[in-house]
C-alpha positions as CSV (number, residue, x, y, z in Angstrom):
1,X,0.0,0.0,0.0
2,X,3.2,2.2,1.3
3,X,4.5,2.0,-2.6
4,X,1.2,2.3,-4.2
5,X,0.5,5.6,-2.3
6,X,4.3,6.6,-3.2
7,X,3.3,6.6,-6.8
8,X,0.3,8.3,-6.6
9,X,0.8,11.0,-4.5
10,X,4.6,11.6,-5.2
11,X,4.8,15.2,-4.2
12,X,2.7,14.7,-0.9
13,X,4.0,14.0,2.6
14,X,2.9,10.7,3.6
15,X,2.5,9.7,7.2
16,X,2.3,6.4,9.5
17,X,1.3,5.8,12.7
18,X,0.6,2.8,15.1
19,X,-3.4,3.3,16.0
20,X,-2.3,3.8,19.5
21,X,-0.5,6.9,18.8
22,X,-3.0,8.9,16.7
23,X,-4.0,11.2,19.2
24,X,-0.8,11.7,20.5
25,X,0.7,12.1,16.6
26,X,1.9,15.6,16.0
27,X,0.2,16.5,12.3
28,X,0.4,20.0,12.2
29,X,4.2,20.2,12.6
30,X,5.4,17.3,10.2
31,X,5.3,19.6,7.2
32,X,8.3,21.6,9.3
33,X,9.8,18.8,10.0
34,X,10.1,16.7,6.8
35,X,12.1,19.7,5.5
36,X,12.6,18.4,1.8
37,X,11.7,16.0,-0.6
38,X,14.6,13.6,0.5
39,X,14.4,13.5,3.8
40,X,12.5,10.3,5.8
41,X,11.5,10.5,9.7
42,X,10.9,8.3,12.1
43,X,10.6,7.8,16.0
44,X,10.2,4.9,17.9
45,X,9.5,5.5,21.8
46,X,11.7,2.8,23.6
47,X,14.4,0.1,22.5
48,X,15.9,-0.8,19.1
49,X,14.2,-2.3,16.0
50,X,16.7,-5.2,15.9
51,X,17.0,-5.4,19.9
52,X,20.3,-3.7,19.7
53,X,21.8,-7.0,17.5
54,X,22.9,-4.7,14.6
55,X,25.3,-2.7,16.9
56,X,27.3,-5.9,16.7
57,X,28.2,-5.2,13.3
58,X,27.8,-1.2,12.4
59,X,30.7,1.0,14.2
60,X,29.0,4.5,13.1
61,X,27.7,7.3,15.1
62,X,24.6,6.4,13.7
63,X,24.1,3.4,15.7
64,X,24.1,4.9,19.4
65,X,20.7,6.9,19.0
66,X,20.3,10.0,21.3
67,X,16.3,10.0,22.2
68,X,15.9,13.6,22.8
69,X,17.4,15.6,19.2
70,X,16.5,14.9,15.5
71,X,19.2,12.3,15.6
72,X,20.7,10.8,11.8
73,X,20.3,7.4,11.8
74,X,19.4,4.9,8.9
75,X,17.9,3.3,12.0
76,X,14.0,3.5,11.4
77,X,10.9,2.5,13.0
78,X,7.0,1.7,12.2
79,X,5.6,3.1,15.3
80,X,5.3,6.7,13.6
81,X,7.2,8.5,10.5
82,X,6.9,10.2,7.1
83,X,8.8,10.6,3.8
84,X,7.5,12.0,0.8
85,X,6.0,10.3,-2.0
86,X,8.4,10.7,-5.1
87,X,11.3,8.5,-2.1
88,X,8.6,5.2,-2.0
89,X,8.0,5.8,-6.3
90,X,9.4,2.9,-8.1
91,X,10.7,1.0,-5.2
92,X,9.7,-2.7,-4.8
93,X,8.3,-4.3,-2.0
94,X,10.7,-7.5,-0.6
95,X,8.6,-10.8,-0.2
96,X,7.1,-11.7,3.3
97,X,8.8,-8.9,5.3
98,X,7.0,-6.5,7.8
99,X,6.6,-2.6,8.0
100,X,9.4,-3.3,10.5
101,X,11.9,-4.6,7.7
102,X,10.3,-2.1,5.3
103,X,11.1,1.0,6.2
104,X,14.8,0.0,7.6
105,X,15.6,-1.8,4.0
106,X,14.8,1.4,2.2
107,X,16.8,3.9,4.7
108,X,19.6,1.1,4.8
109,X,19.7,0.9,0.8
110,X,18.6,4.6,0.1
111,X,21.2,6.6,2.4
112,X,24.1,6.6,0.5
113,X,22.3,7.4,-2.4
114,X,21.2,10.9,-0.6
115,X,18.0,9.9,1.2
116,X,18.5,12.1,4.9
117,X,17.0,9.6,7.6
118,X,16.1,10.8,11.0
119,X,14.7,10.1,14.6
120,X,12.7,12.9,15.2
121,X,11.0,13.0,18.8
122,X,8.6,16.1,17.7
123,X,6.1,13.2,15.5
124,X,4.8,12.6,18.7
125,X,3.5,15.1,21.6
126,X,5.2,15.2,25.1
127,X,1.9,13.2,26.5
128,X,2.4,9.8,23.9
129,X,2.0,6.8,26.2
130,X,4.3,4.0,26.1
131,X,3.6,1.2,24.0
132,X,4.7,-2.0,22.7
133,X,6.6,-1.6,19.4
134,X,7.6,-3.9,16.6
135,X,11.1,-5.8,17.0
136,X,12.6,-8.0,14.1
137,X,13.6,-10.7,16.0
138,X,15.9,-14.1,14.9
139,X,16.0,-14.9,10.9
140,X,14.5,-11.4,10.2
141,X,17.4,-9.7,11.7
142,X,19.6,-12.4,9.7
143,X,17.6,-11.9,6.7
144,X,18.1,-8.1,6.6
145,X,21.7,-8.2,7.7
146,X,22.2,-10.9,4.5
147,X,20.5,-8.8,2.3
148,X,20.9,-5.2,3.2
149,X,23.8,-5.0,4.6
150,X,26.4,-8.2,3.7
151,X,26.4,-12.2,4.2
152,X,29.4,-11.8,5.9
153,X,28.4,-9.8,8.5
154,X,25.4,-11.9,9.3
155,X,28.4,-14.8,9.5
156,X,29.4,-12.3,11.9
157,X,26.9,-11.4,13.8
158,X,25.8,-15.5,14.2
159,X,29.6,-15.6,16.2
160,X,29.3,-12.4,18.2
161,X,25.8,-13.9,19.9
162,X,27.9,-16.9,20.4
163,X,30.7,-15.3,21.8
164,X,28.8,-12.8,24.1
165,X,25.6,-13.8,24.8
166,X,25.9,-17.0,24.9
167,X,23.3,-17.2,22.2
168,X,23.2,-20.3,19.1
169,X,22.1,-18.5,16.1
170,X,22.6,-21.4,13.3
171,X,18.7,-21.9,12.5
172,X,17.7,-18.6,12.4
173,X,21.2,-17.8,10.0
174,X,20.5,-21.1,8.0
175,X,16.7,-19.6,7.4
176,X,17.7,-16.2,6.5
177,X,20.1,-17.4,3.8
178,X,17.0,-19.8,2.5
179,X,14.9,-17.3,2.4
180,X,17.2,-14.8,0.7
181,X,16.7,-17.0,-2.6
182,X,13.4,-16.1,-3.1
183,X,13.6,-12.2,-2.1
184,X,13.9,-9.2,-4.8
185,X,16.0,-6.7,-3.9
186,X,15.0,-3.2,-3.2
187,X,16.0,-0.8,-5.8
188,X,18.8,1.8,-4.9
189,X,17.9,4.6,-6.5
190,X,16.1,8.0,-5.8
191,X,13.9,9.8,-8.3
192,X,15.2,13.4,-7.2
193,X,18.4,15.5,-6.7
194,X,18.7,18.5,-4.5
195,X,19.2,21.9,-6.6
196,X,21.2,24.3,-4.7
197,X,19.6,27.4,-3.5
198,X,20.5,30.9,-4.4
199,X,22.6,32.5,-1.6
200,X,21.7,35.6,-0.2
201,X,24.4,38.1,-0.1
202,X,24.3,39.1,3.6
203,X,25.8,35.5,4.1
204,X,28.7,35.9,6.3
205,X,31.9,33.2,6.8
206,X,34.3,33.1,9.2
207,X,37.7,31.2,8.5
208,X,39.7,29.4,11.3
209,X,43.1,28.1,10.0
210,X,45.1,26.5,13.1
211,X,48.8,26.4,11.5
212,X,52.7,25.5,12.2
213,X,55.4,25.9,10.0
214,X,53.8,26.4,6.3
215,X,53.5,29.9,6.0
216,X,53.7,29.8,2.4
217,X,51.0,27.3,2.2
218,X,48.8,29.7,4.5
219,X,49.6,32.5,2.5
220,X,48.4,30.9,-0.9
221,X,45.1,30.0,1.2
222,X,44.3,33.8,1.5
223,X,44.8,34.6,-1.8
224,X,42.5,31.5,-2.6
225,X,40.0,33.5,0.2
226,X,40.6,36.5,-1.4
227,X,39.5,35.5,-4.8
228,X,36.0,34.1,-3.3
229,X,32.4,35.5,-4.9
230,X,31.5,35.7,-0.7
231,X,34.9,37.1,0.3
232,X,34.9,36.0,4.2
233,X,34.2,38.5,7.1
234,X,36.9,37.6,9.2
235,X,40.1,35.0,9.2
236,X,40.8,34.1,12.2
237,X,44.4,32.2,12.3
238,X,46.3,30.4,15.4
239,X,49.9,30.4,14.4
240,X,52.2,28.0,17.0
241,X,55.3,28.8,17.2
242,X,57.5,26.5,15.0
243,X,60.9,26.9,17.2
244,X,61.3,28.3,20.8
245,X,61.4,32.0,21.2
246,X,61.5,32.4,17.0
247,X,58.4,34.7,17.1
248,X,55.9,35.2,14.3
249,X,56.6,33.7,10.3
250,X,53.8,35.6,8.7
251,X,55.2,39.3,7.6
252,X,52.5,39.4,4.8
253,X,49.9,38.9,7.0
254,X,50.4,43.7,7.0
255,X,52.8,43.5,3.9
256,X,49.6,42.9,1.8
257,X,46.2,44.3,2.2
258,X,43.6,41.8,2.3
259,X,39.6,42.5,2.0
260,X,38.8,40.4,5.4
261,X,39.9,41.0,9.0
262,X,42.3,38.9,10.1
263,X,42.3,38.0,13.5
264,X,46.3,36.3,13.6
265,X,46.5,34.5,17.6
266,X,49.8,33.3,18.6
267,X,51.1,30.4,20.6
268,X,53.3,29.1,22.2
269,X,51.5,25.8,22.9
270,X,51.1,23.4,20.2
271,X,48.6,21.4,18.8
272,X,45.5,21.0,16.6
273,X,43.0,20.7,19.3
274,X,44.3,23.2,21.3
275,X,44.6,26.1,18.2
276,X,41.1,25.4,17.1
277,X,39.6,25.8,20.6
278,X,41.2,28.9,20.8
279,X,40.3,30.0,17.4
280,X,36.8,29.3,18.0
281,X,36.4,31.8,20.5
282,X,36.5,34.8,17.9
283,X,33.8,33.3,16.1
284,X,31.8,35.6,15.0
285,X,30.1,35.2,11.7
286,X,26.8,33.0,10.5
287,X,28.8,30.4,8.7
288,X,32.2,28.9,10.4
289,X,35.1,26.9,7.8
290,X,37.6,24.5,9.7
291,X,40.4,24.9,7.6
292,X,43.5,22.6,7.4
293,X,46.4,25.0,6.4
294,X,47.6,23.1,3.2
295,X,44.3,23.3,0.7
296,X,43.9,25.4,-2.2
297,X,39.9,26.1,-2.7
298,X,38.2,26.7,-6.3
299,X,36.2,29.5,-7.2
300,X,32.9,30.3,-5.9
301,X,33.9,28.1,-3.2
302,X,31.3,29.1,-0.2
303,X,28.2,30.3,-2.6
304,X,28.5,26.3,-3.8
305,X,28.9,24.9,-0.5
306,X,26.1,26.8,1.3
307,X,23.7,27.2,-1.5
308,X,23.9,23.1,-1.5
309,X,23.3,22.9,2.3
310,X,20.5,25.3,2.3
311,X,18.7,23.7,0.0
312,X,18.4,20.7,2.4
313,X,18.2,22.5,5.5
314,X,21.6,21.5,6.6
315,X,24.1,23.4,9.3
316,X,27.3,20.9,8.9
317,X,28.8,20.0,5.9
318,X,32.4,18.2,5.3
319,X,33.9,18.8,1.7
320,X,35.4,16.8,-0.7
321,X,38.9,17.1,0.1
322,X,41.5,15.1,-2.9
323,X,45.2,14.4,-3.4
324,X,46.1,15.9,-6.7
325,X,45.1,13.2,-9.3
326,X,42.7,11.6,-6.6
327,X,39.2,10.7,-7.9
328,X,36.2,11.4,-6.0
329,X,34.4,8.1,-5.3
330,X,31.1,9.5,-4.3
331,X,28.7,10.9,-6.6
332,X,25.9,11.9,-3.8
333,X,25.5,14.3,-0.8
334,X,24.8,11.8,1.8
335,X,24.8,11.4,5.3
336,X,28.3,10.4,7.0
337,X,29.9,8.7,10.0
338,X,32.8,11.0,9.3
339,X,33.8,14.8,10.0
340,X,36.9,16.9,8.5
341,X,38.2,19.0,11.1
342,X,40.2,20.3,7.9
343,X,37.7,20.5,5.3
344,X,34.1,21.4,6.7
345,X,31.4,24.5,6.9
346,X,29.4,24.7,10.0
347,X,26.4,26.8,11.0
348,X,28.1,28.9,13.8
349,X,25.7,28.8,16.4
350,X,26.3,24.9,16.3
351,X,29.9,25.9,17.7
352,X,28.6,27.4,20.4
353,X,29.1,24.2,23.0
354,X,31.3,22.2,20.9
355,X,34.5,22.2,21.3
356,X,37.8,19.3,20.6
357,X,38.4,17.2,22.8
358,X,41.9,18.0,24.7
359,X,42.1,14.0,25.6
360,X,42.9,13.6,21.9
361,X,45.8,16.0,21.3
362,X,48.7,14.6,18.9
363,X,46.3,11.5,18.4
364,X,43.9,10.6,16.1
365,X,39.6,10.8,16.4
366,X,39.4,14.2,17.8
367,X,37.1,15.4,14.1
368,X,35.7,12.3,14.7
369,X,35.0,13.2,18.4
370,X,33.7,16.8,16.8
371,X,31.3,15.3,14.9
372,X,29.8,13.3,17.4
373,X,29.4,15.7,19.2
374,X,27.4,18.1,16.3
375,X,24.7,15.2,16.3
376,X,24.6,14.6,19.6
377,X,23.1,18.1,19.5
378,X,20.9,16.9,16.8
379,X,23.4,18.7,14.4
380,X,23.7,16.7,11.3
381,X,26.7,16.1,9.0
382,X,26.4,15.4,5.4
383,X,29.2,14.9,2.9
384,X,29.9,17.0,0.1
385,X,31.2,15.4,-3.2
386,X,31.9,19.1,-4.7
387,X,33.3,21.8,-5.1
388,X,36.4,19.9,-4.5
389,X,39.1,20.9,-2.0
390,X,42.8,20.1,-2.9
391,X,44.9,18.9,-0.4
392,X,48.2,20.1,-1.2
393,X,49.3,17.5,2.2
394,X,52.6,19.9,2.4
395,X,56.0,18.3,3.4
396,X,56.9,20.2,6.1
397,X,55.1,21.9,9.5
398,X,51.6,20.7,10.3
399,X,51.2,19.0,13.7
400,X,51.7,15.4,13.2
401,X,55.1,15.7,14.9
402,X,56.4,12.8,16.3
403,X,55.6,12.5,20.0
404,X,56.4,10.6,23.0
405,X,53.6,9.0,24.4
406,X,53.4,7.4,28.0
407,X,51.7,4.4,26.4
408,X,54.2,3.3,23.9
409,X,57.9,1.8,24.5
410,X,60.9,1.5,22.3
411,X,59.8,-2.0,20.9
412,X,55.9,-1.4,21.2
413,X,54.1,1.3,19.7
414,X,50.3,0.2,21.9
415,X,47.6,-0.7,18.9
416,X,44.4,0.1,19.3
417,X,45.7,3.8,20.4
418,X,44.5,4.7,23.4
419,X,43.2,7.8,21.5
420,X,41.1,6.1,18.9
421,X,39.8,4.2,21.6
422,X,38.6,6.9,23.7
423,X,36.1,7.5,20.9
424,X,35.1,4.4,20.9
425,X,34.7,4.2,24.9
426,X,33.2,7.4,24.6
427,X,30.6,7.2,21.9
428,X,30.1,3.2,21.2
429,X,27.0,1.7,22.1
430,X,28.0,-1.9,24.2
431,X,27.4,-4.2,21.3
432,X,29.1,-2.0,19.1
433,X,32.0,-1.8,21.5
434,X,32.3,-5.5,22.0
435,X,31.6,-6.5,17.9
436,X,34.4,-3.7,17.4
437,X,36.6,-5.5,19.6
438,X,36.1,-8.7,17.9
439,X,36.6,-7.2,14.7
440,X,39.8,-5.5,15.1
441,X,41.0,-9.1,16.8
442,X,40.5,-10.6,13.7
443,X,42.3,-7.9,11.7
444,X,45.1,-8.1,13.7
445,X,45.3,-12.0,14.0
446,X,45.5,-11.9,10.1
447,X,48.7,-9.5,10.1
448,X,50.8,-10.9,13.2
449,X,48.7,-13.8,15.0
450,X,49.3,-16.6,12.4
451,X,52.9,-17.6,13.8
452,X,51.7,-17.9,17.3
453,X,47.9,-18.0,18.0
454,X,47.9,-18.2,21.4
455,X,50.8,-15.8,22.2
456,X,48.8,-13.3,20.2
457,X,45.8,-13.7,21.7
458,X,47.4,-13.1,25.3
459,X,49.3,-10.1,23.8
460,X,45.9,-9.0,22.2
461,X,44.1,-8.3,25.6
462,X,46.7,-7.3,27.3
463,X,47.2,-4.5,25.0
464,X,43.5,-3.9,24.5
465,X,43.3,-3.5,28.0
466,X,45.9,-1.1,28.5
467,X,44.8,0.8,25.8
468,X,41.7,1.2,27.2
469,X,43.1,2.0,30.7
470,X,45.1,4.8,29.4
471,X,41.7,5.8,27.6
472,X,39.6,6.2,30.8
473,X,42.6,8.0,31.9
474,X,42.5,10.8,29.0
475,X,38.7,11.1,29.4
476,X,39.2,12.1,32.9
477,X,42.0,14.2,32.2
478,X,44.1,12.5,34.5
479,X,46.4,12.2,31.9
480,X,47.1,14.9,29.0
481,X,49.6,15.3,26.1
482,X,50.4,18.5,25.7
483,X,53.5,20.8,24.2
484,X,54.9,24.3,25.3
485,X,57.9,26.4,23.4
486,X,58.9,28.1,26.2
């Protein structure tokens, strides 16, 4: 019926809603809140549609659902939701699956082709009562992991319920992949594209270029900024200082007259996290680009970027950002699990309680980390196939100096890094934690456990333990990493 009405009424909003909920379901607000013709809401009130089994497998932000924001997740639900028509047109309908299956197989299949999925609390007023939802339980979870996802994750899956819970899995596997015989697929494909908007020219931008050691690279950036249809209103740039007491590099900064302010911080403190945070403060403008200091931009750069976000309604966007000669693998705007500190435009009032992460200084995750926290806020982050940035990845400066860390020895750099685990202490669901876990094992075992199994297994959790040890100690800043030129 779902697809029938999809063709019929393809430039309507179409809503559904468990009986239960209809006087609780929010009507006259949906049309604000399915914001364009590629977007599809849902909310379920309590628990998972896969009772949490997925988060075995999936190691994206979009996994660990915060309840209270409009919260990007391919994760749907039947309980309430709505899409527009023109998304259901031409799709077709798998054999013998529920709503339950329905609406995750098309967010699952349609996301990375540019459908924006959401769980959005406002379908439903404050006063909904609590009621008992739809689950996909045994060979339907199977069957959609085998055929949305990827077999070998439900071969996956089956070992991490053995493992952890305890849990023998082999029927309702052996079913799924009988029953995956007889199933048509879902068609990947979406009958619209977004067409950016016109910009209106009281847009403002702010620039924030943290930088060490390339001042001829940050000096070809401003031309680049300079050159702009929406010249930026101010550039705000944290220069460390690359040797003790050598004082500022950038003389051009008042040899040269440029048509923006320049706000020009120095430190004597290095690092990435650090710079940005106290770029970040001098914020001032409607728009905010994280800049790394080594990219050249293309013409037109900002009207592209923000005409394509406003068309969708979007405050966070990271751009395509290339190697000279690299090719761009996506052809879509789409929602992503990952965020360039480096390369993305951000609404500025979404900067306003975000801020990077100190635990992660001269480590790795702390974009990662950033973006979390943008849709933990109910902030979304789509990627950007163009304009292109190029990354010019100079050979010199930058802040990926090498650096002692308290973790690592002369014969044993610690893997995972305590860093990159941090993110995943901090913003993991359990499952997703413990599948990870498993996972990583495996990728490990394949490049140094062969030789000695169990030797490599006992290493394995020793190190995963320490790691995570020296994790917990980061996120309570008991421990920090920091350097001073002084």
């Amino acid at each position: 019926m779902a697809l029938e009405l999809g063709t019929l009424f393809p430039d309507q909003i179409l809503v559904w809603c468990r009986a239960e909920l209809k006087n609780s379901l929010n009507l006259a607000q949906i049309p604000s809140l399915v914001r364009n013709t590629l977007e599809m809401i849902s909310y379920r009130i309590q628990g998972d549609s896969f009772g949490y089994s997925l988060d075995y497998i999936d190691y994206s932000t979009a996994i660990k659902v915060q309840k209270g924001v409009r919260y990007p997740t391919w994760k749907m639900s039947s309980t309430v939701g709505a899409v527009y028509g023109n998304v259901l047109k031409g799709l077709k309908l798998k054999n013998g699956v529920d709503s339950e299956y329905f609406f995750n197989a098309i967010s699952r299949n349609l996301q990375p082709h540019g459908l924006l999925c959401y769980q959005e609390p406002r379908l439903l007023k404050d006063d909904a009562p609590s009621i008992e939802e739809s689950t996909l339980q045994g060979s339907a979870i199977y069957r959609f992991v085998w055929d949305e996802i990827a077999p070998k994750w439900a071969y996956f899956l089956c070992l991490c319920q053995l493992i952890y819970e305890k849990k023998l899995a082999f029927g309702s596997l052996t079913k799924a992949i009988i029953s995956s015989k007889y199933s048509n697929k879902i068609l990947k494909e979406l009958s619209q594209r977004p067409q950016a908007l016109p910009v209106e020219p009281e847009i403002t931008v702010d620039v924030l270029i943290p930088t060490l050691g390339r001042e001829k690279y940050v000096e070809m950036l401003l031309d680049d900024l300079k050159a702009q249809s929406i010249v930026p209103k101010r550039v705000i740039i944290v220069e460390q200082e690359k040797e003790v007491d050598a004082g500022s590099q950038m003389p051009f900064l008042e040899q040269k007259e440029w048509p923006f302010e320049i706000k020009h911080l120095f430190s004597k403190r290095w690092g990435p996290c650090f710079a940005r945070n106290l770029g970040l403060e001098h914020i001032q403008s409607e728009w905010t680009f994280l800049a790394d200091d080594d990219i050249r931009l293309p013409e037109n750069f900002f009207t592209k970027v923000i005409g394509q976000l406003t068309s969708l309604s979007l405050e966070a966007g990271t751009i395509s950002c290339l190697l000279k000669g690299q090719k761009e693998l996506h052809e879509e705007i789409h929602q992503t699990r990952i965020f360039g500190a480096g390369c993305s435009l951000v609404k500025s009032k979404a900067l306003k309680n975000t801020r990077f992460d100190l635990a992660y200084e001269f480590g790795y995750a702390e974009d990662s980390d950033f973006g979390a926290q943008l849709r933990n806020q109910g902030v979304d982050v789509v990627y950007l196939p163009s304009p292109t940035i190029l990354h010019l990845k100079a050979p010199v400066g930058g802040f990926r100096e090498k650096m002692e860390f308290p973790w690592n020895s002369p014969n044993n750099n610690l893997k995972p890094s305590p860093t990159v685990m941090l993110f995943w202490h901090k913003h993991f669901s359990e499952n997703q934690f413990l599948g990870n876990k498993l996972m990583i094992f495996f990728s490990f075992f394949s490049k140094f456990g062969r030789k000695n199994p169990f030797g490599f297994f006992k290493k394995f959790q020793k190190d995963w333990d320490r790691s995570l040890a020296f994790a917990r100690k980061l996120e309570s800043g008991e421990l920090r990493i920091s350097r001073t030129n002084a």
